[in-house]
C-alpha positions as CSV (number, residue, x, y, z in Angstrom):
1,X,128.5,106.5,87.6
2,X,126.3,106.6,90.5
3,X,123.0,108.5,90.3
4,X,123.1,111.9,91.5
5,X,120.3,114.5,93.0
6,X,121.7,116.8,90.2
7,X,120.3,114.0,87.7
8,X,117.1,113.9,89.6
9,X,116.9,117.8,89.6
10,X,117.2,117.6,85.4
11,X,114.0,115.5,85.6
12,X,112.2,117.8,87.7
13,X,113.8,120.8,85.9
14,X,112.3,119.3,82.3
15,X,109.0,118.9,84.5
16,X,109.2,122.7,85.2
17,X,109.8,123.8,81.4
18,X,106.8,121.4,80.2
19,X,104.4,123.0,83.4
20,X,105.5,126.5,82.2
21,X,105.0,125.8,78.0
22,X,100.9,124.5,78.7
23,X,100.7,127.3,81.1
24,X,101.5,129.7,78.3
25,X,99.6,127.8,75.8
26,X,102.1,125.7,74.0
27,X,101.0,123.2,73.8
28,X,102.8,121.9,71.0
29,X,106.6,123.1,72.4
30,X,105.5,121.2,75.1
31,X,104.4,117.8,73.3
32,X,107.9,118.2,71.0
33,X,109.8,119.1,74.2
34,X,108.5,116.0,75.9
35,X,109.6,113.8,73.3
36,X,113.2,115.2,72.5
37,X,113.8,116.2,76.2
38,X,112.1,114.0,79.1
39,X,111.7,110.7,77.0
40,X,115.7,110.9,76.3
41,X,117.1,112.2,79.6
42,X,115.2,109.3,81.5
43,X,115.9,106.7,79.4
44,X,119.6,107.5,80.1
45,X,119.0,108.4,83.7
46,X,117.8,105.1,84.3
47,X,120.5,103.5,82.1
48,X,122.7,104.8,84.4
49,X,121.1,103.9,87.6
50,X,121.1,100.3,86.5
51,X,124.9,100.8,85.8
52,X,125.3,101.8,89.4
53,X,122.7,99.5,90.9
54,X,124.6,96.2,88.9
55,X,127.9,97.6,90.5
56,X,126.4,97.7,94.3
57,X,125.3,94.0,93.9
58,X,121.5,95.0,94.0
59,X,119.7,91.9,94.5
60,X,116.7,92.8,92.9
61,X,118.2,94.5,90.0
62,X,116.3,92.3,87.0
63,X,112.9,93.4,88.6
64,X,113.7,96.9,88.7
65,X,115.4,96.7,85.0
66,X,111.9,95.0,84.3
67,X,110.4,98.3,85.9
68,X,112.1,100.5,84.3
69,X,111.3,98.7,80.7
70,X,107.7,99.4,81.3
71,X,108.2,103.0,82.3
72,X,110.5,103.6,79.2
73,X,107.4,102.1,77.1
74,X,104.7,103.9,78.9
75,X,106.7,107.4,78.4
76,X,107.1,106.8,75.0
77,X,103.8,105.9,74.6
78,X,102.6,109.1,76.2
79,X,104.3,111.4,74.1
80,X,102.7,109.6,70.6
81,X,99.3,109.5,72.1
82,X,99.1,113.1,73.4
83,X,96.7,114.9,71.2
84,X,95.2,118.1,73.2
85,X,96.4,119.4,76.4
86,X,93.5,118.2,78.4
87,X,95.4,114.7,77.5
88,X,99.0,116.4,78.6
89,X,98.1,117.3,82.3
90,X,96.9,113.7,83.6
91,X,100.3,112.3,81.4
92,X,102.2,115.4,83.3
93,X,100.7,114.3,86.9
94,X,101.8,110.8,86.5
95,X,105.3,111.7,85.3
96,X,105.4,113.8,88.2
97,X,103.8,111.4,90.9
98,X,106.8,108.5,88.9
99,X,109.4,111.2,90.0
100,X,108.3,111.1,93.1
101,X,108.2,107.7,93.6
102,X,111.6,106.8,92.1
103,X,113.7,109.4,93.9
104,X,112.9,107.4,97.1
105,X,113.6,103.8,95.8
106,X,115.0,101.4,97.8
107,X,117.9,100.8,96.5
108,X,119.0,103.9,97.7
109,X,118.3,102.5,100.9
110,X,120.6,99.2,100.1
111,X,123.4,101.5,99.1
């Protein structure tokens, strides 16, 4: 399946719904919503980009898979360490400045 801007919207929608639960002062929706919703959709998001990458003969697909392990670890690891919502918005910013990042990868480019 190739990776889709609908995908990347579900990211930035679960971005939205975490933004909107520590601006209410849920913090704890938004830690539980984290775990069971961003940490899961990503880690089959990117499942599915290396799917699609493998079948368009990326040539630097075992670097990228090697990215992608670290980012899969360093989510995770987010949502077990978040204690307070001071913690959540720095964790939220660099999910958000990832998003950015990934959406223009290059093997968009090489497709």
């Amino acid at each position: 399946m190739k990776c889709t801007e609908e995908q990347h919207q579900g990211i930035v929608d679960r971005i939205n719904a975490i933004t909107n639960l520590l601006s209410v002062d849920k913090f704890q929706g938004a830690i539980e919503f984290y775990k069971r919703e961003i940490a899961s959709f990503v880690v089959w998001h990117l499942g599915e980009e290396e799917r699609f990458m493998q079948g368009v003969g990326y040539p630097d697909l075992e670097e990228h898979n090697q990215h992608h392990k670290w980012i899969i670890d360093l989510f995770i690891k987010l949502g077990q360490d978040i204690q307070d919502k001071k913690q959540a918005k720095p964790a939220l910013a660099m999910f958000t400045g990832w998003l950015y990042l990934h959406v223009g990868k290059r093997y968009g480019e090489f497709y």
